[in-house]
N, C-alpha and C positions, 0 to 999 in steps of 0.2 A: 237441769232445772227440775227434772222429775224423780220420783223416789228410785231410785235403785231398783233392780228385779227380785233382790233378795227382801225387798220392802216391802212388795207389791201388794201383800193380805191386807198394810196399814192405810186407816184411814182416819182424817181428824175428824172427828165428834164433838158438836156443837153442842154446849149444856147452858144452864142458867146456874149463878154459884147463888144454892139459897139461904146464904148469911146476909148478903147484902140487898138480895130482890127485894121490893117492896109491894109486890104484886099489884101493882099499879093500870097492869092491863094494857098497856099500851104495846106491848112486843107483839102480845097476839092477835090486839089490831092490826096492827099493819103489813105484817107477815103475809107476801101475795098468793103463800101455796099451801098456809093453813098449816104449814109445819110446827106451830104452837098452841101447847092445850095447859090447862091447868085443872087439880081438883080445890078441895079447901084446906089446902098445906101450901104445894110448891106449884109454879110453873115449870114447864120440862118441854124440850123439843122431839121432837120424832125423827129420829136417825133415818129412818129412809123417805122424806118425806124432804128434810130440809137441803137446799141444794146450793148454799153459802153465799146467798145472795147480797147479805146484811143491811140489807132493805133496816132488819129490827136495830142495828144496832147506834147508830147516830141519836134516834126519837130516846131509849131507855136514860135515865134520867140517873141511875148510881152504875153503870156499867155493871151488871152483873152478868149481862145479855153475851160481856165480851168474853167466854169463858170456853173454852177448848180443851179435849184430852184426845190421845190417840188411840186406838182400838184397834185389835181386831175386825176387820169385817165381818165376818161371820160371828162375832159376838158384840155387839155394840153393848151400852147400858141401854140396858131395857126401859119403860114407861116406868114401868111397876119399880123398879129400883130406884130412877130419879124422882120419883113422889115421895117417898121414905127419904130420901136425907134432908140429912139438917148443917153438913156440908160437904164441899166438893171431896171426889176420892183425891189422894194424893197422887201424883204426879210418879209415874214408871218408868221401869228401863226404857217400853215404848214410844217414851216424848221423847226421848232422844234422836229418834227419826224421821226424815220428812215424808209427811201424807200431805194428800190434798182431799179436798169433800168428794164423798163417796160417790152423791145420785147429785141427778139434775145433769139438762144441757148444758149449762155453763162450767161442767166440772172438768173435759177432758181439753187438753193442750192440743188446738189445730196442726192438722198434719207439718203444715208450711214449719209452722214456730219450732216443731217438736225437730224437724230436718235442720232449721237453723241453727237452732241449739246443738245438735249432736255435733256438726261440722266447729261451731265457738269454741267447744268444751273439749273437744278431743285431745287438747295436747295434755290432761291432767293423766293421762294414763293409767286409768280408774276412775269410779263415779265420787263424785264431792260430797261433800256433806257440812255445814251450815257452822259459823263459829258455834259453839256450846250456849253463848249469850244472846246471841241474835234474834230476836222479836220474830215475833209470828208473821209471818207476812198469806195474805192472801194471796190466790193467785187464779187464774181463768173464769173470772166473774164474767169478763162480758165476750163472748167468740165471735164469730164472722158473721154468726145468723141472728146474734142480739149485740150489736155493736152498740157504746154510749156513744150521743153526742157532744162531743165539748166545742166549747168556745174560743175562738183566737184571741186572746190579750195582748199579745206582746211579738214582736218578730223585728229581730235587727241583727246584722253581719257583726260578727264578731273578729272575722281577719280583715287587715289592710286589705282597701280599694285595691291596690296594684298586686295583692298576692294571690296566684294561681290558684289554692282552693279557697271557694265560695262557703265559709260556715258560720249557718246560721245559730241563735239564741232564741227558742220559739217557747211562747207561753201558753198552756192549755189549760180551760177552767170549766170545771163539770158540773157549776151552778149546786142544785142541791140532791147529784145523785151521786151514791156511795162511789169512789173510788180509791179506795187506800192504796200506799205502794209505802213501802223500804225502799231505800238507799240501795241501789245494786241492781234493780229491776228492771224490769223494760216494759214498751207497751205496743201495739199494733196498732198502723194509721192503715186505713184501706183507702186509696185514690180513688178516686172517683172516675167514673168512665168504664170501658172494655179494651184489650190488650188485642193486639194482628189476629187473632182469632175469634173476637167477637167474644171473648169470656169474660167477666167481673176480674178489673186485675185482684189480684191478691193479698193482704197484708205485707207488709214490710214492720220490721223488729226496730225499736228505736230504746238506746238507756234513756231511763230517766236521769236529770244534769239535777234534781232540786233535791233536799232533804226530805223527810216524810211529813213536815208541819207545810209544806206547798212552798214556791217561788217566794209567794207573800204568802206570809204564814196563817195559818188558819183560815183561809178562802180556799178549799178546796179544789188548787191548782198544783201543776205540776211542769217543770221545764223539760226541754228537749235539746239536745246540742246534735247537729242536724249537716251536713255536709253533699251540698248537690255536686252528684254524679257525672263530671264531663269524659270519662275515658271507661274503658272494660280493663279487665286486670292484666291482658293483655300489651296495655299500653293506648287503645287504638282509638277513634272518638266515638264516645256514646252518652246518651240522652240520659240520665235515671229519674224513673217518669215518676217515681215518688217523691225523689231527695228534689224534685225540680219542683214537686208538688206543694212539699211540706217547704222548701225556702222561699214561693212564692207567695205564702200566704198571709193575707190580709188582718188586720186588727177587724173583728166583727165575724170573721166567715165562720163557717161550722164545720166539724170535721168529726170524721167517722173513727172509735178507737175500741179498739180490743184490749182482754187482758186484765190486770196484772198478769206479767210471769216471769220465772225465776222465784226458785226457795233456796239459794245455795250462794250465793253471790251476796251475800249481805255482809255487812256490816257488826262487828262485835259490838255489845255494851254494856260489857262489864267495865268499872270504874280501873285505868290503868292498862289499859291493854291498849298496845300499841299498833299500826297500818304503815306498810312498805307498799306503797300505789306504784304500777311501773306502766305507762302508756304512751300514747300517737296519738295526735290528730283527736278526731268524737272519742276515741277512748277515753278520754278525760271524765266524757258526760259521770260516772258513775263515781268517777276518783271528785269531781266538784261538789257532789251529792254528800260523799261521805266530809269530805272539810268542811263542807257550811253545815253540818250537821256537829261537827266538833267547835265550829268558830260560836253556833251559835250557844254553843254550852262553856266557851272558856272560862266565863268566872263561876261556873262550879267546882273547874280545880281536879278535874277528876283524871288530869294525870296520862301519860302515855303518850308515847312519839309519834308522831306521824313524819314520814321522810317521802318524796315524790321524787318518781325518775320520771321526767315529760321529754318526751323526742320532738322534734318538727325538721322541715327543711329551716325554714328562718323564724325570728320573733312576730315577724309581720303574719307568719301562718299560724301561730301558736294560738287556742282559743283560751279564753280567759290569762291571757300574758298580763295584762296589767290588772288586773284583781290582784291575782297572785303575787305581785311584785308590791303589791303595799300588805299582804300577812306578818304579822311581828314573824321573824326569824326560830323566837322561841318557842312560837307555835307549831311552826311548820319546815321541816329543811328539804327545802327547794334545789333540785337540779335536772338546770337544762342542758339538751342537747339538739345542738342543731347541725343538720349537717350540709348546707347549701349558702353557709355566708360567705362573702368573698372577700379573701385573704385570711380565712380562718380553716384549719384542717377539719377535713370530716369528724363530725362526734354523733355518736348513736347512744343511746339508752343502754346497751351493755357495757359500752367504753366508761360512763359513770359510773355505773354499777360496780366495776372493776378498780373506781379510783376510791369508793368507799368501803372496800371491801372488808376493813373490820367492823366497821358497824353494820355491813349487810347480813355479815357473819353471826354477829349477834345478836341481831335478828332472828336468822332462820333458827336461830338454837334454844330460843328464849320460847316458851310453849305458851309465853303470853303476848307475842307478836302473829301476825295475820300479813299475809301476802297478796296482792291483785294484781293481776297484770289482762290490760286491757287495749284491745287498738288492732292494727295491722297482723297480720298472722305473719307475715314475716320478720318482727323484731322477737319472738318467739324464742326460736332455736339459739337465738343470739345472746339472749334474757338467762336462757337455761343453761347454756353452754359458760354463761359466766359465773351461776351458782356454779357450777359444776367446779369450774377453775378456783375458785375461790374454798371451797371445801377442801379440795383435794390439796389444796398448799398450806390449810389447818388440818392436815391429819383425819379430816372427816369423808367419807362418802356419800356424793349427790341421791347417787342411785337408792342407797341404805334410807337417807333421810326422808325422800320425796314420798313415800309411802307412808309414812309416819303424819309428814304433815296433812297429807288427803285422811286420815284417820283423824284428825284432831281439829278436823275443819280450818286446818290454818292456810291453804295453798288454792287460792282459785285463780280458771282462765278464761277467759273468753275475749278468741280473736277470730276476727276475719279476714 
């Protein structure tokens, strides 16, 4: 989720694009660290001063406020250079890379997330890098010692009463403080309370399940798809005092959230370009993000397959089962696997994957399809091991390929 080490000088740079400012003055009101000045030409922000809070960017009234390039650290644009134009520099080999904002406490990814992430991501076997189309996404606005608060809206079990796991649908609403996310993100809930040792427990990593216009669109909310914790990965019983936390909670209560994070996990959009979703269980949350993010654009026509491979033990545990089962077909090609119905033979997410295997084929070979795979870290090996098989009986190599697609932003993971 974080730049690469070879990235590490880059950083985004906040400007104002002044074709369209209308020097209205209102950004540099209410800017809380003065990070905006202006003479009698342009307004311009101060690179080491602004700390991405976009406090300015809701109030501006033509979006010029929403304007980013990426730099150098050690050379940012200067004051004196953004007072002179008359418009933005053009866009460099640089924005092809992910930065995050430079200064300010809110810029750097908490220890926890930065550990979680590493363990998610590990199976790309190199660092990721963002479709080519994929929208700016913010990221570590608000961390452990400035958490927002939002609101509980909405909170209801999404698997059958009689099905072993408990997962929730939980709705969070941040009233009127900035919280942007993409499709593919996550965010941090901190529980409330102290852990066997008397410490503040610690954030917990959750996808966002909603598109980036909110649950309900334009209310500045955002869903969670949420599964409380009765067992350790061991098998054996245990409490998870988050997942217990966040599926107990109330329509009214407040809760404590970190974040955005994730720059790499996103979603394409350029018109035509197609998504291979392959998940478990909450895995879903980000695979639901990006379809209602295409359902909500179908009659624009804009084209590109979206194919789903969703595992569960049964339908009764699957989340969002029946959503899904009322998508026209032509939208979306749906396949389940389940492997705990009785009188039906085990089916896994690879076993699909292997029955489609010409169209997964062409997929992975098509440099305008994008791959996810999201959920359980052990349908992983099983995922990969099926491109693998599936290459190798078209004349192609996994190993050859998979480097290619981390290179062209087409190949991400995140399991645990």
């Amino acid at each position: 989720m974080n730049a690469p080490a070879e990235h590490a000088n880059i950083a985004r740079q906040h400007l104002i694009d002044p074709e369209i400012c209308i020097r209205c003055n209102t950004c540099e009101e209410i800017c809380p660290v003065d990070a905006i000045t202006h003479d009698n030409l342009n307004y311009v922000v101060k690179f080491d001063v602004c700390n991405g809070c976009l406090a300015c960017i809701s109030p501006c009234p033509t979006g010029a406020i929403d304007s980013w390039r990426n730099v150098e650290k050690a050379v940012p644009y200067t004051l004196e250079e953004q007072f002179t134009w008359d418009v933005l520099p053009d866009t460099r080999e640089l924005d092809q890379f992910e930065a995050g904002i430079v200064s300010g406490p809110a810029g750097e990814t908490p220890a926890e997330v930065q550990q979680i992430t590493d363990v998610a991501t590990a199976g790309h076997g190199g660092p990721a890098l963002a479709p080519w189309s994929a929208s700016h996404p913010y990221i570590n606005l608000y961390g452990p010692t400035n958490p927002v608060t939002a609101t509980v809206t909405g909170n209801y079990r999404l698997t059958d009463a009689d099905a072993s796991s408990d997962i929730h649908h939980v709705v969070l609403d941040f009233g009127s403080t900035p919280f942007p996310v993409l499709e593919g993100q996550s965010i941090g809930i901190i529980p409330p309370g102290v852990d066997e040792k008397g410490k503040p427990h610690l954030l917990r990593m959750y996808s966002v399940a909603s598109p980036r216009e909110g649950e309900r669109p334009h209310h500045n909310n955002l869903s969670l798809t949420v599964k409380r914790v009765t067992e350790d990965h061991e098998g054996k019983p245990a409490r998870g005092v988050a997942s217990s936390y966040v599926c107990d909670l109330k329509k009214g209560d407040k809760v404590q959230v970190t974040g955005p994070y994730g720059s790499t996990f996103l979603m394409p959009n350029n018109p035509g370009s197609s998504i291979m979703m392959i998940c478990t269980g909450t895995g879903s949350a980000p695979m639901r993000a990006m379809t209602e993010r295409r359902r909500r654009r179908m009659e624009l026509k804009e084209g590109g397959d979206l194919i789903l491979f969703f595992g569960a033990r049964s339908p009764g545990e699957l989340p969002y089962f029946g959503p899904l089962q009322k998508l026209p077909k032509d939208f979306i090609d749906i396949n389940f696997a389940f492997s705990r119905v009785p009188g039906e033979p085990k089916m896994y997410v690879q076993d699909r994957i292997r029955e489609r295997a010409d169209k997964v084929f062409a997929m992975l070979m098509d440099d305008n399809a994008y791959i996810y795979i999201c959920g359980l870290k052990g349908m992983e090996a099983g995922v990969v091991e099926a491109f693998r098989d599936i290459c190798r009986a078209r004349g192609a190599d996994w190993d050859t390929l998979r480097p290619q697609l981390l290179a062209k932003g087409r190949f991400h993971i995140e399991t645990y």
